[in-house]
N, C-alpha and C positions, 0 to 999 in steps of 0.2 A: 533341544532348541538352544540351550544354552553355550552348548560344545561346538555348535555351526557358527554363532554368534563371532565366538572365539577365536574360529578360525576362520570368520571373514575379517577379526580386526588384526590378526597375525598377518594375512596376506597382506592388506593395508598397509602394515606397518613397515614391511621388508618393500615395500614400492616406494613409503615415501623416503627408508634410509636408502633407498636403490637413488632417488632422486638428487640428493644429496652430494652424490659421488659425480654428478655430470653439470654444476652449474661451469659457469663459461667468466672467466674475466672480465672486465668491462675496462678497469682500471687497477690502480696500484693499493686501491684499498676494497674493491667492491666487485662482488661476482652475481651473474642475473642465471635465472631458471629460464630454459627456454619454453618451455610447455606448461601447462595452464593444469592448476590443482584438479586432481579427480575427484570426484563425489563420495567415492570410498576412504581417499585419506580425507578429506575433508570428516568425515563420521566420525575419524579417531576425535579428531575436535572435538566436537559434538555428542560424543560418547563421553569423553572427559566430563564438559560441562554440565549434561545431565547424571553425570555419577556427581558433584559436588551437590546439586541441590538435594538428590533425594540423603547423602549422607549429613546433610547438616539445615538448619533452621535458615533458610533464607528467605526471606522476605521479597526483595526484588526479584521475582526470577524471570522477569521480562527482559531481562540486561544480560544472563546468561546462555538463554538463547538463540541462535545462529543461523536455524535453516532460511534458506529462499524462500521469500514473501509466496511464493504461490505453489509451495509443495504443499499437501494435504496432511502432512504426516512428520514425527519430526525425525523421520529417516527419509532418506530415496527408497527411489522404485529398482527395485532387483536390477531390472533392465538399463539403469541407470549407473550402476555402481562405476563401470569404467571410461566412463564420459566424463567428460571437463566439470565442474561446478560453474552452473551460470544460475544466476539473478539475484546476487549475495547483496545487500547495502555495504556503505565504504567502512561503515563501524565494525559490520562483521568480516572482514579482511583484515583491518588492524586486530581485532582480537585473534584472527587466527595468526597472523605475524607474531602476537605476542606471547601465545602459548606455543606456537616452534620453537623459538628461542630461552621459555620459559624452561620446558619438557622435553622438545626432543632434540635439540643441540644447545647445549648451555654456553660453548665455546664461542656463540656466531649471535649477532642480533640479527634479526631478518625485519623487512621494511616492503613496502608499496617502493614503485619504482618513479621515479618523474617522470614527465612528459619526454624530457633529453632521454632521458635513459629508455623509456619503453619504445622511443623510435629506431636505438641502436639493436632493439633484436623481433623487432616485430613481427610477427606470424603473418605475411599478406594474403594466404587464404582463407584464414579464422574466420569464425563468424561471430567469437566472441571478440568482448573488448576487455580491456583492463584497467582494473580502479587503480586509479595515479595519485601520488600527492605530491605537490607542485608547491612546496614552503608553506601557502595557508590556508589552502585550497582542494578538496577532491576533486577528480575531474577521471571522466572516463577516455579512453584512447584506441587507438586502431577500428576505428571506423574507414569502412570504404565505403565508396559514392554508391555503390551497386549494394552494399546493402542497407545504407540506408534509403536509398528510392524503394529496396523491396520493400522495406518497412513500413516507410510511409503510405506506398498503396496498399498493405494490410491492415493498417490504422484505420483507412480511410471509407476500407469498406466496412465496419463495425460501424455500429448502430449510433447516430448523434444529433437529434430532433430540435435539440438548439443552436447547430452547425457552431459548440464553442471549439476554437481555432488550437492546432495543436503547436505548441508554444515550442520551436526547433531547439534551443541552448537545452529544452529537457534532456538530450538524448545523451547529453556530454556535461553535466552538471550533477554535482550530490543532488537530488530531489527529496529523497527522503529525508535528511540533516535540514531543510531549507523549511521543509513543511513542518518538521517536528519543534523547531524551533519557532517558525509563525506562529502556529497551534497551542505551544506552551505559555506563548504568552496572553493567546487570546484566553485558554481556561483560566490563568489568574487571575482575570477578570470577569471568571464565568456569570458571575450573579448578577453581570450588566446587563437586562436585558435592552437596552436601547441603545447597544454596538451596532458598530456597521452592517457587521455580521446581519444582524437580529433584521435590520431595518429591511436590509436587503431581501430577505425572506419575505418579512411583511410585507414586503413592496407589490409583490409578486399576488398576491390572495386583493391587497387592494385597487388593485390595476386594474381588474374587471370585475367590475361586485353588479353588471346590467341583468343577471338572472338571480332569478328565486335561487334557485341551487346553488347558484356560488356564492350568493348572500350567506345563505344557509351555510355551506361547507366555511367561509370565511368567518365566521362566528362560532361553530360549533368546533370548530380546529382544536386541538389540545396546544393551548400557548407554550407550556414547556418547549412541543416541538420546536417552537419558534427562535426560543429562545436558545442564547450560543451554549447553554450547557446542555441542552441534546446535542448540538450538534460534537460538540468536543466528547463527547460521550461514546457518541457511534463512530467518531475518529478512532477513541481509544479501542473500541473494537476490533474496527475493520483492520487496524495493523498490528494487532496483536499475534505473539508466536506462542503463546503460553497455552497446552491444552489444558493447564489446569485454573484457567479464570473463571470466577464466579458466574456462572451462567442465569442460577435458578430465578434472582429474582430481576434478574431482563426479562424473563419471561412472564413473573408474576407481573409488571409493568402493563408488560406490552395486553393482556388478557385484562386487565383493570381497568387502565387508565387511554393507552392511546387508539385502541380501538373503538371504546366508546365516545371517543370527542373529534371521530371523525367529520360528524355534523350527517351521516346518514344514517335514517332511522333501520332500514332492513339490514343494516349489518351489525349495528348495535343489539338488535332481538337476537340477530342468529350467534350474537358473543353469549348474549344473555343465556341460549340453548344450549349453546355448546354445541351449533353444529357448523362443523369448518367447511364443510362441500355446502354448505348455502352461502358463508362468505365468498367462498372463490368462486362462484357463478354468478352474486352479485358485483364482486370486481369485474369480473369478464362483461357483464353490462353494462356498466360504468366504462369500461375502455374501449367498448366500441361506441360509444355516444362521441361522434366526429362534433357534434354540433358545439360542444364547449372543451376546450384544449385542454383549459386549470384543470377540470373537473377527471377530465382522461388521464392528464398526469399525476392527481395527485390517485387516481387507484392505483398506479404503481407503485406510492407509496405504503396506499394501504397493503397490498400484495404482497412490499416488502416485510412490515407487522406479523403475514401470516405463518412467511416461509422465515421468522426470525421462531415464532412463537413454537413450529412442526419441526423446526432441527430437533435433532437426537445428540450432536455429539459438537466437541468446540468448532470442528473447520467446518460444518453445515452452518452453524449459527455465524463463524465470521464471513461464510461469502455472503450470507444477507444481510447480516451490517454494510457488507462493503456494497452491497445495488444500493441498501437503505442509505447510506453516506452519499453515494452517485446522484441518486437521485435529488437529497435536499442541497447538492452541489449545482446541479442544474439549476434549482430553483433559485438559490442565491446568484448564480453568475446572471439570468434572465433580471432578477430581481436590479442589480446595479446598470442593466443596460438601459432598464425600462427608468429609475429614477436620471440616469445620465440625459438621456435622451428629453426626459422632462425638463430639467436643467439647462440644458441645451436652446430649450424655446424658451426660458425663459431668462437666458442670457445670465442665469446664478451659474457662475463657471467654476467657483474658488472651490470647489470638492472633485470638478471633474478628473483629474488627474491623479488625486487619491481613488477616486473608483477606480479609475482605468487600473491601479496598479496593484487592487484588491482582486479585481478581474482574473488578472495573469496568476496571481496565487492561484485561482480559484479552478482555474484553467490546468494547472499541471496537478492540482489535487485531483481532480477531473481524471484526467489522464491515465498516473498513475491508478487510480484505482480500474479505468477501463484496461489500462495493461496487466494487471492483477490475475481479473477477471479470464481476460482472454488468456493468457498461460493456464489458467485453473483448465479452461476448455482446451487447450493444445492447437487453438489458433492460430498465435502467434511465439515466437520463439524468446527464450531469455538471454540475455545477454552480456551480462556482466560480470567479469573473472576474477581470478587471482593468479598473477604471475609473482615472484618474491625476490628481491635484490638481497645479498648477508652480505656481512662487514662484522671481521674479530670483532668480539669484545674485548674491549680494554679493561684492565683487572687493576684496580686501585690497590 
């Protein structure tokens, strides 16, 4: 195993110094790659960066990290090795810009290409795009009209029982840098529970309290949930690259605490049992009770609890973070439409426009985790490249 290993990353190696030999001029200081990183040099990366964590003590090793949000594994698929790299974040294209010129050409810095520059050698049949940076800004490029209409009729027919609106500037914008940074500032104020965030949730259980049962599930609810430090919590899950994150005691949690305060008494006994095939048949009756919406939706969340608690391994447990993230996404986005709309009648407007703009976060969180999902399934396609501009280094 070890000697194939070897000699898939020899081959790698001699493609991407083969690459090297064929960038194109642009100008009197700067030469562009025409063709878009493959999945096997990308590995050398990647190979790199998992040989520095296992030989040394690091701590962060979420930042060293690199594969595409919706590989299962922190290699490619065999099949995949001579194919483009698509669905990378902008951070991870700089980092591999930074280790080319770190490791394999120390003569050249290499860079993301601007918007000018990625129009001077554009691929117009690709299907990929390419992360740009534009002075202060990421931005993705080489979009055509035909394939974003394809896109959008694939979006459109996945699954969205809250019809929340799919926000366009996502398809051409850092998303990930935008959320990571909303989200970081909401956790450092995790222990608020009486954020927007939180309210917005609330809003939602309070909104219809006219049956026994949602009386009940709205009181029996485990308030944690509620509150913004689950939800930053199951953030930090769902985008995590790290198989080696603490798993065991999400799971001691999930068996303790949030399946017992779901507010229904037959799924609490069958926790209490220990028998998982009585939970999942009493979800299943629970989500077909058409007669109360909250009640149907919130078994999806309990569902999600179940298929977090039966993972075996880190990418089983992060796709159920990422439905259980969706899911308490949906509810906060319903959650501010239903307070706006109160607002609305009663003519207190001085917040509406902060919702609205809590919305559209809430909306490409949304999003992205449905685009996630749907790559995991090979629904929909990924999209996002690395083309590389070098320019000497100057030598002090």
């Amino acid at each position: 195993m070890g000697k194939l290993i070897m000699e898939k990353q020899s081959l790698a190696l001699e493609k991407l110094l083969a690459r090297l030999r064929n960038f194109v001029k642009i100008n009197d200081q700067s030469e562009a790659d025409l063709d878009y990183i493959t999945c096997s040099e990308y590995q050398l990366f990647q190979d790199f960066q998992l040989a520095k964590i296992v030989s040394s003590e690091i701590e962060d090793q979420e930042s060293y990290l690199h594969q595409p949000d919706h590989w299962v594994s922190v290699n490619p698929l065999q099949s995949q090795l001579h194919s483009p790299l698509a669905g990378i974040r902008s951070t991870d294209a700089i980092a591999f810009c930074h280790w080319m010129g770190t490791n394999i050409d120390p003569e050249h810095i290499y860079r993301l290409p601007s918007l000018d520059e990625e129009s001077l050698f554009s691929l117009n049949k690709s299907t990929l795009n390419t992360w740009c940076f534009d002075g202060n800004r990421f931005l993705l490029s080489n979009f055509s009209i035909n394939f974003i209409s394809d896109l959008v009729d694939s979006l459109n027919r996945l699954s969205n029982p809250y019809s929340i609106p799919l926000v366009m500037q996502f398809f051409f914008q850092d998303n990930q840098n935008y959320l990571d940074s909303k989200y970081q500032i909401q956790r450092e104020t995790a222990d608020n529970n009486r954020s927007d965030l939180f309210l917005a949730l609330d809003y939602v259980l309070d909104f219809n309290l006219s049956s026994k049962q949602t009386r009940a599930l709205a009181v029996g609810t485990n308030q944690d949930l509620l509150c913004l430090r689950e939800f930053i919590k199951a953030y930090k899950v769902a985008f995590s690259r790290n198989p080696k994150f603490k798993l065991g005691h999400l799971k001691d949690k999930i068996l303790k605490q949030n399946f017992k305060w779901t507010g229904f008494d037959e799924i609490t006994k069958a926790v209490e049992d220990g028998n998982l095939d009585l939970i999942q048949s009493s979800i299943h009756i629970l989500k077909l009770d058409k007669s109360n919406s909250i009640v149907m939706s919130w078994a999806s969340i309990i569902e999600d609890y179940l298929s977090i608690y039966r993972a075996d391994n880190f990418f089983e447990m992060r796709r159920a973070f990422r439905s259980y993230l969706l899911h308490l996404t949906e509810y906060a986005y319903l959650g501010y439409s239903l307070h706006r709309e109160a607002r609305n009648k009663s003519n207190f407007n001085s917040d509406i426009f902060k919702y609205k703009n809590e919305q559209i976060t809430l909306a490409k969180l949304y999003w992205q985790l449905k685009i996630f999902l749907a790559r995991e399934d090979g629904l929909i396609p990924a999209w996002e490249g690395i083309r590389l501009i070098r320019e000497p280094r100057i030598r002090k």
